[in-house]
N, C-alpha and C positions, 0 to 999 in steps of 0.2 A: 350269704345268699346270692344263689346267680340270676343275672337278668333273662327272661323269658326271651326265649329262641326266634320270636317270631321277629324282636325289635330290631336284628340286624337283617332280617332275612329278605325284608319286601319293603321300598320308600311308602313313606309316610304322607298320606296327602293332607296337607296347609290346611286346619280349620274346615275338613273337608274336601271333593275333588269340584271345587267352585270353578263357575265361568260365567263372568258375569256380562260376557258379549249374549250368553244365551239366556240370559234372567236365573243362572243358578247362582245362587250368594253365598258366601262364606256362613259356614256355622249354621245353617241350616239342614233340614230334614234332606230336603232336595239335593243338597253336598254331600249330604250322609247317603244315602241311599246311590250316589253316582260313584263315589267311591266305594262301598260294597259290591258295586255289578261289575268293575275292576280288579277288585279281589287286594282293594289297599287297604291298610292300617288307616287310622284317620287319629289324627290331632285336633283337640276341640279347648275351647277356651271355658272358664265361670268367673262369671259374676257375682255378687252376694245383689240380693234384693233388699226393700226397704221393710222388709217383715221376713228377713232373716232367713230366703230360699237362695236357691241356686239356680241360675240360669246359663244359657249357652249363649255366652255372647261375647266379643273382643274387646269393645272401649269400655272407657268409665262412663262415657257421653253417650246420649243416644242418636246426637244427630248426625253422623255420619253413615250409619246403616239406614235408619228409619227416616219419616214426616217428621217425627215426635224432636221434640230438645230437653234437655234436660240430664241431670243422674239416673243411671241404672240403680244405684242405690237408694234412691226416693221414691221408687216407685212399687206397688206390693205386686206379688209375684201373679194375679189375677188381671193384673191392668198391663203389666207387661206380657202377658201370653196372647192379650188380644191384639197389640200392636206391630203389622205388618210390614215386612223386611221391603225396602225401596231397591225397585227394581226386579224383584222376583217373578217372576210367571208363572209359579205354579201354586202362586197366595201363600208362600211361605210366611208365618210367622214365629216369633221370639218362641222359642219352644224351653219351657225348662230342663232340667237336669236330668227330674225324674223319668221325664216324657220322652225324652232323648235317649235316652236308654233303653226302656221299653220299646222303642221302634227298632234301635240297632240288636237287640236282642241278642249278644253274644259271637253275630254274623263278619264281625273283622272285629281285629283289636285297637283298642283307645288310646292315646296318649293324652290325660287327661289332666289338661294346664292350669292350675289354680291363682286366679289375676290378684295382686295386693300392691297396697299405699306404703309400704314397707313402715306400718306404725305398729306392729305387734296385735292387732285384732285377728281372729285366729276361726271368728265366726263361720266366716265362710270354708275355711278348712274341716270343721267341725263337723256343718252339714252334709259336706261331699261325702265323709266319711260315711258317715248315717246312713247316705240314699245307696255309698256304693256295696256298705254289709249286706244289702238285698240283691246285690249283680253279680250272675255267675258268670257272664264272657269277660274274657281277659284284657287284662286293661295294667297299667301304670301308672302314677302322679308324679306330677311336674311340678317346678316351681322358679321363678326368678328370685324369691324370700328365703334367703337361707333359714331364715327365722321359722318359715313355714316346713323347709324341708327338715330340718329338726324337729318339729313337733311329728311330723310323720315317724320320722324315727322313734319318738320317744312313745306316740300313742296307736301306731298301726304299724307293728316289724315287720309284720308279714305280707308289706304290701310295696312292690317294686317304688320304688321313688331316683327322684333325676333332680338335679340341679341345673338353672337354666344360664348361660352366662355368657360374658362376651366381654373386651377389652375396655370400652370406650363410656359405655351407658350417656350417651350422649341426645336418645332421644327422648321425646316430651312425657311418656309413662316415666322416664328416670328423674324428672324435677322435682321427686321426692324421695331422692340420695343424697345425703351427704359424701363430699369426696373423700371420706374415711371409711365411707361402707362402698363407696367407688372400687377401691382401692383392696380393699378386704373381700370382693366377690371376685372382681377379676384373676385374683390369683390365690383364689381357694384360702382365703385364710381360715375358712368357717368351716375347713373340711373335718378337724374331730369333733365338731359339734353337729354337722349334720349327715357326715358316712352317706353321700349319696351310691346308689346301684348303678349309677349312668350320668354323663352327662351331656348336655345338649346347647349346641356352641352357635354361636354366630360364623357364620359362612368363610365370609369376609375375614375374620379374626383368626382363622385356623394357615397351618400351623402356631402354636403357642406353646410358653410352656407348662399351663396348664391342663391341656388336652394330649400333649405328649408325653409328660410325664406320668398323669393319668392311666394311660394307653399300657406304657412302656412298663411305670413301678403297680399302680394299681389294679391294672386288668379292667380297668372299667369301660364300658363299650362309650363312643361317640356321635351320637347325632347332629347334624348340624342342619341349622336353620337360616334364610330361607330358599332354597337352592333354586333358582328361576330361567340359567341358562345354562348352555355348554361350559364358560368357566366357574361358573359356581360349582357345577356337577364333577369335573374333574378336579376342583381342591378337594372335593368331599371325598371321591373316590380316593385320592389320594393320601387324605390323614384323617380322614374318620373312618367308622364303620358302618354309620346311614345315614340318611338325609331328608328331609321334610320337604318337600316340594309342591310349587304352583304353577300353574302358566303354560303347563305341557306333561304329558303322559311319559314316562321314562319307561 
């Protein structure tokens, strides 16, 4: 299966084309829709809710984005629709999955990141699946869970998937690795178990040689995440194929 043309063709804007000197917040409508009037691709995060939806949102916490504290998991996906992104100006709130689609409506393509506790719960994989059978604009799934990017493979073939990865897993979403699943992502060891169609590298991290042998024996394209200045942008230019980018219009 080859990867859809568009994923090397145009960067990908971070969670959306956010600025949050202007009140635009990541993962928001108002991100989505600024990056469609751009003509980017857009990268977006889920959550699983506490009644088993999906929402559009980057932490496991809430209070970094929002007033609120707490789990995105704790809360049903009704209590979390009402609750307002900090910082936003234009009343941005948690939008779910469904709703988030329905606004993008096919009008640029997704990269469509599926967030996990790396413990085999598959829930929230399940759902996306569900909501995305009803979406005809083009889109792809992502994953840091190899766990997750195999079940893609095993229960959705026909549907682009990416492996998400980087050398080090050293930050706080990684305190639920062991250094033997450390060790086993950073250098593909899960690759005949999960045959991803792409993969999407830490910035920092590249050249490697999982991204170059990838490249070189697998044909697989490279993304790389999160490209924020001049040398971020020239590693990328130089050993991937595209780049996820914030903080500036490329």
């Amino acid at each position: 299966m080859s990867t859809p043309g568009w994923l090397v063709a145009k960067p990908i804007a971070h969670r959306g084309l956010h600025n949050k000197a202007e009140g635009v917040i990541e993962n928001t409508l108002s991100a989505a829709e600024a990056a469609v009037a751009r003509g980017f691709p857009i990268e977006l995060d889920l959550q699983l809710t506490g009644d088993e939806e999906a929402v559009v949102f980057h932490d496991f916490e809430l209070d970094r984005l929002t007033g609120e504290t707490g789990l995105v998991a704790e809360r049903r996906l009704s209590d979390l629709t009402r609750i307002g992104i900090a910082g936003a100006k234009g009343g941005d709130r948690i939008p779910s999955f469904k709703d988030y689609l329905g606004a993008i409506a096919g009008r640029t393509p997704l990269v469509v990141e599926i967030k996990s506790k790396f413990n085999g719960d598959m829930r929230l994989t399940k759902r996306a699946l569900e909501i995305l059978k009803d979406y005809s604009g083009p889109f792809v799934v992502k994953s840091f869970d190899p766990d997750i990017v195999a079940y893609l493979r095993e229960h959705a073939p026909g549907i682009t998937r990416g492996f998400i990865g980087e050398l080090e897993y050293a930050s706080k979403a990684d305190s639920f690795l062991t250094p033997e699943k450390k060790h086993r992502m950073a250098n593909l060891l899960h690759f005949a178990e999960t045959q991803p169609h792409f993969l999407s590298w830490r910035v920092k991290d590249i050249p490697c040689a999982s991204t170059h042998l990838s490249r070189l024996l697998g044909n697989l394209p490279v993304m790389t995440w999160t490209v924020r200045n001049p040398e971020d942008r020239a590693r990328a230019e130089a050993h991937a194929d595209q780049m996820v980018f914030e903080g500036f219009i490329p």
